[in-house]
C-alpha positions as CSV (number, residue, x, y, z in Angstrom):
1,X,-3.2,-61.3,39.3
2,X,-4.4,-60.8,36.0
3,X,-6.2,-63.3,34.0
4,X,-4.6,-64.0,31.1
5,X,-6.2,-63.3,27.4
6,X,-7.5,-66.5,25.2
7,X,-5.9,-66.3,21.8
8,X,-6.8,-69.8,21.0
9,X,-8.1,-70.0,17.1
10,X,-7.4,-66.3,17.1
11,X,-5.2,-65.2,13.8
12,X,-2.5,-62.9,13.8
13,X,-1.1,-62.1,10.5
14,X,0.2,-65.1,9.3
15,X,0.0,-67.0,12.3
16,X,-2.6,-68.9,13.9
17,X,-2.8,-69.7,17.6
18,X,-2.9,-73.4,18.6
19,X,-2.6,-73.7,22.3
20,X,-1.5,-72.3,25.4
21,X,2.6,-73.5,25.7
22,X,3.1,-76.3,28.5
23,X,5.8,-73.5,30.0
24,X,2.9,-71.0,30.7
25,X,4.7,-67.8,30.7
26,X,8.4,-66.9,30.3
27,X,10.7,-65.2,33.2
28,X,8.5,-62.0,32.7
29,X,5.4,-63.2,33.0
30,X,4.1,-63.2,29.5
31,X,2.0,-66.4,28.5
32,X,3.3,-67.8,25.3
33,X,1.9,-69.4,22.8
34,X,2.2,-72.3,20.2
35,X,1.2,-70.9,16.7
36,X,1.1,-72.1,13.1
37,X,2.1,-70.1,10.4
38,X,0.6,-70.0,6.9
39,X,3.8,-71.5,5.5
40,X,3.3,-74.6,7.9
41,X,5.8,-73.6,10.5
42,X,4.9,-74.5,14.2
43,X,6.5,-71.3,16.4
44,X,6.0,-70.4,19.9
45,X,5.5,-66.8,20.5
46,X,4.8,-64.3,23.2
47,X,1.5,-63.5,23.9
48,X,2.1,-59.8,24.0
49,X,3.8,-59.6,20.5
50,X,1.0,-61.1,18.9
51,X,-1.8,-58.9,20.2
52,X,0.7,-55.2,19.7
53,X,1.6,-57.1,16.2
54,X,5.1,-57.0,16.6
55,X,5.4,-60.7,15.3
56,X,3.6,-61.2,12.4
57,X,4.8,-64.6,11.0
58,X,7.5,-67.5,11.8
59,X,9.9,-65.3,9.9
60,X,9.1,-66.0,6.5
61,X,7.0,-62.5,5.8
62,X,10.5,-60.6,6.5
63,X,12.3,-63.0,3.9
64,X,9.1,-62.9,1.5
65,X,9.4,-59.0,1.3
66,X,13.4,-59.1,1.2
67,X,13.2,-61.6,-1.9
68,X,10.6,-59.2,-3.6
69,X,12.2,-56.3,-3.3
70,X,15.7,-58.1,-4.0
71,X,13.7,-58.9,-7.6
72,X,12.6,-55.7,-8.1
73,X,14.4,-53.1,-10.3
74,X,16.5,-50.7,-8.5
75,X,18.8,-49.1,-10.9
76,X,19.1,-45.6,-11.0
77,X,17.7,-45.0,-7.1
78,X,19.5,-44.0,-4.0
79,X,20.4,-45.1,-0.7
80,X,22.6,-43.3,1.3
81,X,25.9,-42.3,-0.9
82,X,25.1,-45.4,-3.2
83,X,23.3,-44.8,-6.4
84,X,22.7,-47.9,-8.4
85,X,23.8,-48.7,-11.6
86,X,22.5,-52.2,-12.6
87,X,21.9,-55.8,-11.4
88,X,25.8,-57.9,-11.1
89,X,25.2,-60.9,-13.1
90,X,27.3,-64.0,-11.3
91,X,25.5,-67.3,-11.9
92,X,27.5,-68.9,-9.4
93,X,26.5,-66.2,-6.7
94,X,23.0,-66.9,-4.8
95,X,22.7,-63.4,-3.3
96,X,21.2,-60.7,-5.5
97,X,23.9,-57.8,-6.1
98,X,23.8,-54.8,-7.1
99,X,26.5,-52.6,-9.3
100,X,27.1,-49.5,-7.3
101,X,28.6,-46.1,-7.4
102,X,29.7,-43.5,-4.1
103,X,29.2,-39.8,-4.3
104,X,33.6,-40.1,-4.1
105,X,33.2,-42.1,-7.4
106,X,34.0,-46.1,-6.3
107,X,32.0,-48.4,-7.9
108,X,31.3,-51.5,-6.0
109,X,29.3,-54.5,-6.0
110,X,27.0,-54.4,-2.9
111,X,24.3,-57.2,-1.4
112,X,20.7,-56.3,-2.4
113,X,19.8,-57.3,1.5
114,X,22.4,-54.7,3.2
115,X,20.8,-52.0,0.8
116,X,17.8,-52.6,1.5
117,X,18.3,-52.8,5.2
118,X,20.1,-49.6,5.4
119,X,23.3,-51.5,6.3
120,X,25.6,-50.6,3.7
121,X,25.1,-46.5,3.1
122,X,28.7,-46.0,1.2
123,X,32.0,-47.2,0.6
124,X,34.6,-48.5,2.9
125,X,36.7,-44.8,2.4
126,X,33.8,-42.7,2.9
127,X,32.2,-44.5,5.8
128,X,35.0,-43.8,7.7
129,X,35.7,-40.5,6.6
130,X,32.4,-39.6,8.2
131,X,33.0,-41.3,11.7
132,X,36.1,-40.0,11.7
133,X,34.2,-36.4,11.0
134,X,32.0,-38.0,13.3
135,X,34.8,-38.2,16.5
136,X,36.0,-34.9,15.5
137,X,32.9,-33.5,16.2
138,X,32.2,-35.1,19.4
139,X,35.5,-33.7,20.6
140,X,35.2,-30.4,19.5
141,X,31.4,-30.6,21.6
142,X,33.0,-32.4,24.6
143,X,35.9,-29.5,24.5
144,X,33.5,-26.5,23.9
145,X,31.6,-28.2,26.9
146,X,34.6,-28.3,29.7
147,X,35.5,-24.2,28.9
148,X,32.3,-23.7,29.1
149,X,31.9,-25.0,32.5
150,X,35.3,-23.4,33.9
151,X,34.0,-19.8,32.7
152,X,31.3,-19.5,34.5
C-alpha cells in the first residue's frame, strides 16, 4: 500500500491545507483533506485534485473571474452566432445581460454567464436549425454506412 502524501500547511491556489479528514479516504481511495480558502471558507477536498490543480479554491475563483468578465466591456465581440451590441440596462435584474444579435438577424437579451460559458451560441430558431442539420447528417452517414456494407 502506498503511503499517502503530507499536504498539511501546503498551499494550493487559494486553498490552504489544515488537516487530514477524520473519513481518511473516500470510496476510491483518495485521502481527502480539510482546507481553508483565502476567502475564509473551510472545504474538504480530494487529495489528488489539489496536487494535479484541478481544484483551485472553495468556488469562489470561478465566480471571481465570471463577475470580472461579466463587468467587462463586451460590445461588438463574438461568440458563436451572437455578436454583442451593448449592456441591457434593468435595475431590477441582478444578472448582467447583454443586447444581442444572430447571424439570422434576432436580437435578444442573453445572460453574460451563458456567453461566457459557451452555453448560449445562438437563438432558439437557429439552434435548432443546426441539430436538425445536425440529425440529417447523422442519417445520411448512418445510411451511406448500411449500402456500404451490403455492396461489398
Amino acid at each position: 500500500m502506498v503511503k499517502p502524501l503530507e499536504l498539511k500547511g501546503k498551499v494550493f491556489g487559494r486553498l490552504k491545507v489544515l488537516r487530514r479528514a477524520k473519513l481518511a479516504s473516500n470510496k476510491d481511495g483518495c485521502s481527502i483533506w480539510i482546507c481553508r480558502c483565502s476567502c475564509g471558507k473551510t472545504v474538504t477536498i480530494v487529495g489528488k485534485h489539489l496536487i494535479r490543480g484541478t481544484t483551485k479554491s472553495c468556488g469562489c475563483l470561478r465566480r471571481d473571474v465570471i463577475s470580472k468578465l461579466k463587468l467587462k466591456n463586451i460590445a461588438g465581440k463574438r461568440f458563436g452566432s451572437w455578436k454583442v451590441l451593448e449592456r441591457c440596462k434593468n435595475p431590477n435584474n441582478k444578472r448582467t445581460k447583454w443586447s444581442c444579435e444572430c447571424e439570422c438577424g434576432v436580437v435578444r437579451s442573453v445572460d453574460a454567464s451563458t456567453l461566457i460559458r459557451g452555453i448560449s451560441q445562438s437563438c432558439y430558431d437557429c439552434a435548432k436549425l443546426d441539430l436538425e442539420s445536425k440529425k440529417t447528417k447523422l442519417k445520411y452517414q448512418r445510411k451511406t454506412r448500411h449500402y456500404e456494407r451490403l455492396s461489398k
